[in-house]
Every structure is written in structure tokens, then in C-alpha cells.
Residue, then its C-alpha position, 0 to 999 in steps of 0.5 A: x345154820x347158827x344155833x338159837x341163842x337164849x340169854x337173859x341180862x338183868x340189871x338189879x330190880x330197881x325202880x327205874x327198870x324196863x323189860x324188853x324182850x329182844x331178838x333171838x329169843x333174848x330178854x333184858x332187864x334195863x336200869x337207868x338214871x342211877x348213879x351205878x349198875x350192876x349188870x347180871x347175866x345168864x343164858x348160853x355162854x358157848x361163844x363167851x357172849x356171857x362176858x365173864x372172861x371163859x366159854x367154860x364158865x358154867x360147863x358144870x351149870x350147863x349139863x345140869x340145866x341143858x340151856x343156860x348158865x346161872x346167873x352171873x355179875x360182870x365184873x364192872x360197873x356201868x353209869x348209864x348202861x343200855x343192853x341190846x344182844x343179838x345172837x351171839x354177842x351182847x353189847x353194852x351202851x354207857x355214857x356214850x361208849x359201846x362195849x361188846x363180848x361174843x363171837x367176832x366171827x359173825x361181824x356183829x360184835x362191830x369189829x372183825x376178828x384177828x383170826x379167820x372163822x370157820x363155822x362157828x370157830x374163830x375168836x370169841x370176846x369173852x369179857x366186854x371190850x370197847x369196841x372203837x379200840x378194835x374198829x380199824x381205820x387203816x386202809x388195807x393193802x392197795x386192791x387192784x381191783x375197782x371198787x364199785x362202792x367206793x362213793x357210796x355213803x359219802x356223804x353221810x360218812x363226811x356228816x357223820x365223822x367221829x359221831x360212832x364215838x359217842x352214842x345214843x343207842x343200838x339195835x341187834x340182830x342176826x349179824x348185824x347192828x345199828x347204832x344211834x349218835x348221841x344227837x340222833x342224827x347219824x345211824x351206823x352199821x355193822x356186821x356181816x357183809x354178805x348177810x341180811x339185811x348188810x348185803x343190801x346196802x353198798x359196803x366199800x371196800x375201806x370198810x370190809x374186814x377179815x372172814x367177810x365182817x366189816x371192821x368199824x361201823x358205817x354212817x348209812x344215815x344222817x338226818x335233818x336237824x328238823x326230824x331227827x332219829x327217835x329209834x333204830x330197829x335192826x331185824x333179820x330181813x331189813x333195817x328200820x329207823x323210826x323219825x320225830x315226825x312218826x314216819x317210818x323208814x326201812x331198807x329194801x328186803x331181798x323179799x322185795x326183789x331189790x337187786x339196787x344196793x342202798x348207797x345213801x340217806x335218799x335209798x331209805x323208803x318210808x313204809x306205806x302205811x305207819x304214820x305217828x309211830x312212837x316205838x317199833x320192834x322186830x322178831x321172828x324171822x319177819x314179823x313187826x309191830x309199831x306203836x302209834x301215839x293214840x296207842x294202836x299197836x300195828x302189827x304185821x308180817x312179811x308178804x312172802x315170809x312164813x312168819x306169822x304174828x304170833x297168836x293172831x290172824x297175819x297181816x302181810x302189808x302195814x297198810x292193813x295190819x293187825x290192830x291192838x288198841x289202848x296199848x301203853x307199851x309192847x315187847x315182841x319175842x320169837x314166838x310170842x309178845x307182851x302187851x302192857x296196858x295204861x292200866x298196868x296190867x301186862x297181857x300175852 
């Protein structure tokens, strides 16, 4: 099983900042509407997710504290920069552009590796590269054998052309991500194929790459020009997209029993039960909150899942969630959550 990662990214404590603890047991510090960002980072560097050019960066560091690097400043300056890190990588979003350093092995980094990968081997990114000049869009040697797939997502793919270009936003997970177009039309995948929540979905053949990663993202959505994508939340078990009109949608979990793969815009499900949503997170293995606009905080876990919402009674269903109210904002950690008030005060 992949080892937990503990990383922390930091962009200067600047007005203008926002915490936001994120899967994996990761946090970051996100700065924006500056002219420039520093981006300062920390935590394990054992798949060069660190972006500071070597594994070995802070051996010495590492055997003093056990968990984690010192922190360390990447050597580029951002614009815009949004940060969203998964287990072993770290992605990077500015001025449209998605920017990755980690473990290629996994998928997640949105490019297959140039090696096979064995275990945790294989090659590791170790300073932040643009993504779209490793995504492969040349097709493989001809496969005698019939894709299944092959129409799959067709028509999200056609709407979708050339938007992995110029992005929104990203969400990471396990070994996997979504990201967001720059008009909040189009969502977009990678990862592992045979993982969670990846081998949910109908993944052509075109898009299938070395050691079972894909190798350029997928248009898996794309939305009216009436309800557009407000935000998109990739977890371990499912993928979610919260909408403009404060509806919910999810891909099927394999704890549904769903043996059907999602093959388009139409294979989303809305979740029973959220309604007026304004921000939703992931963590655990498989519990949730969603943030409605009268500020309930709705949380929940799968119905079959061991997790539990941490330091609360569980609730398997978001149809009879778990409800904090007066509620401005949250983050939600492996263990643990954070609750901001109205009142600026930050409860645990």
C-alpha cells in the first residue's frame, strides 16, 4: 500500500491567503491576486514531489525530524498560483497552465512516465515541469484487439478540445485528478486507470499510457452554458462536481456495486440530498462535507465505509447528514476538520 505523504506548501503570509487542508494528510497556504508568488514548501521529499530538483534534498534534514524537509523556496515565481497536492505529487496551477513534480508512476502527475514502474520506483519529477509538454497525443502502435471504449466520452472530448490548455482549477486525490476549464465548462481526468475512482469510468485505449497511467487528460464532462462547474473534488472513492445551481454530482463508487462505467456527461448522478452547495471537500478514505449558502455544513460518510466524520456521530447517507450550522467556511483533514465561523473564530 502507498505510504502516507505529510506535506505542506506556503505561499509568503500575505493578506490575500487562504489555508486549506487537502487529502492525504497535506495543507496549503494559497496566495493570490498578487502581482508574484513565492511558493515555499515542506514535508517528505522521497518521490521528488518537493520540486526542488533532488530526492535527496534534505536527506540530512529528514533523519533529524523523521517526517519532513525544512522548508524550502522553489526556484520560480508564479503569477496566480492555485496549489492542489495529492499523495505523491504536487500540482501547481498559474495563469492557466498546470505544472506537476512527483512520482510519474502513479498517473497522477497527468503524464505517464518514460520508464515502467515498479512499486514505488520508476521516474520521479523532481522540479515542477508543464504538464501539457509530456501529455501524448500520438496514437500508440495499432492494437489488434477491440476497444470497448472507444466512443466513450465522445462528445465531451469534441466540446472539449484544446480547454486542458487553459485552466480553472484541480483537485487531487489518491492517483488521480480533475481539472477545471478556464470557462467552467469542461472537467478533465487523469491518473491510474485501474484505481479508484479512474476504473469507474470508460477510459479509451488512445488515452492509456505506460505502467497503467493515462497519458493526457480526459474530457469526462462538459456542462451547459446555463449551470456551469463551480467546483471540482476528486477523493479516493468517487469524483464530484459542485454546479452554479448548488446541485451535486458524483461518479458511481464501487461501494454502490456499479459495475456500468461512466461513458459521458449523462453517467453523472446528482446526490440525493445536497441542495444549495457552495463548497465541497473530501478526506479520509470516504467521508465528506458540503457547505450549503445559509451556512449548514453537511457532513457524512460512505454507507459501507469504516470511515467516521472525525469527532462527530457518522452519518452514512447526505440525506440525513451530520449538521453544523453558522458556518463561513471549512477544511476537512484525514483525521480531523477546521471550521471557520462568521465571527473569525476557527473551531476543531
Amino acid at each position: 500500500a502507498m505510504g502516507v505523504l505529510r506535506m505542506m506548501v506556503l505561499l509568503s503570509l500575505l493578506p490575500g491567503c487562504a489555508c486549506e487542508r487537502k487529502e492525504t494528510k497535506t495543507t496549503a497556504l494559497q496566495c493570490l491576486g498578487r502581482v508574484s508568488s513565492r511558493l515555499i514548501i515542506l514535508g517528505q521529499n522521497e518521490w521528488g514531489n518537493l520540486a526542488v530538483g533532488s530526492i535527496a534534498a534534505c536527506t540530512e534534514e529528514v533523519k533529524k525530524h523523521e517526517t519532513a524537509c525544512p522548508p524550502i523556496l522553489v526556484e520560480r515565481i508564479f503569477t496566480a498560483p492555485v496549489v492542489a497536492l495529492g499523495a505523491t505529487w504536487t500540482h501547481v496551477l498559474d495563469v492557466g497552465k498546470l505544472y506537476s513534480a512527483g512520482w510519474a508512476g502513479d498517473g497522477a502527475c497527468g503524464f505517464s512516465p518514460n520508464i515502467e514502474t515498479q512499486g514505488m520506483d520508476g521516474e520521479h519529477v523532481k522540479k515542477l515541469v508543464d504538464a501539457s509538454d509530456r501529455w501524448d497525443y500520438n496514437p500508440d502502435k495499432p492494437d489488434m484487439t477491440e476497444d470497448l471504449y472507444e466512443r466513450a466520452f465522445a462528445d465531451e472530448i469534441a466540446a472539449c478540445d484544446q480547454s486542458e490548455l487553459n485552466l480553472n482549477s484541480a483537485s487531487a486525490a489518491y492517483t488521480s485528478s480533475l481539472l477545471l476549464s478556464s470557462n467552467r465548462r469542461c472537467v478533465f481526468t487523469f491518473g491510474l486507470v485501474g484505481d479508484l475512482p479512474t476504473k469507474t469510468l470508460a477510459i479509451p485505449k488512445q488515452y492509456q499510457g505506460r505502467s497503467g497511467t493515462m497519458k493526457r487528460p480526459l474530457a469526462i464532462f462538459h456542462s451547459s452554458a446555463q449551470n456551469k462547474v463551480r467546483q471540482v473534488v476528486a477523493t479516493y472513492s468517487a469524483n464530484f462536481l459542485v454546479m452554479d445551481s448548488g446541485e451535486v454530482l458524483r461518479t458511481p463508487s464501487s461501494l454502490q456495486g456499479s459495475n456500468e462505467p461512466m461513458n459521458g456527461t449523462l453517467s453523472w448522478q446528482p446526490v440525493a440530498g445536497l441542495r444549495n452547495v457552495v463548497k465541497m471537500a473530501g478526506n479520509g478514505w470516504t467521508y465528506y462535507g458540503a457547505m450549503t449558502s445559509n451556512g449548514d455544513l453537511l457532513l457524512w460518510s460512505e454507507q459501507f465505509s469504516n470511515d467516521a466524520v472525525p469527532g462527530l456521530e457518522t452519518s452514512t447517507s447526505p440525506q440525513f447528514p451530520v449538521v453544523v450550522q453558522g458556518v463561513a467556511d471549512f477544511s476537512l483533514g484525514p483525521l480531523h476538520m477546521l471550521v471557520l465561523k462568521p465571527d473569525k473564530t476557527l473551531w476543531s
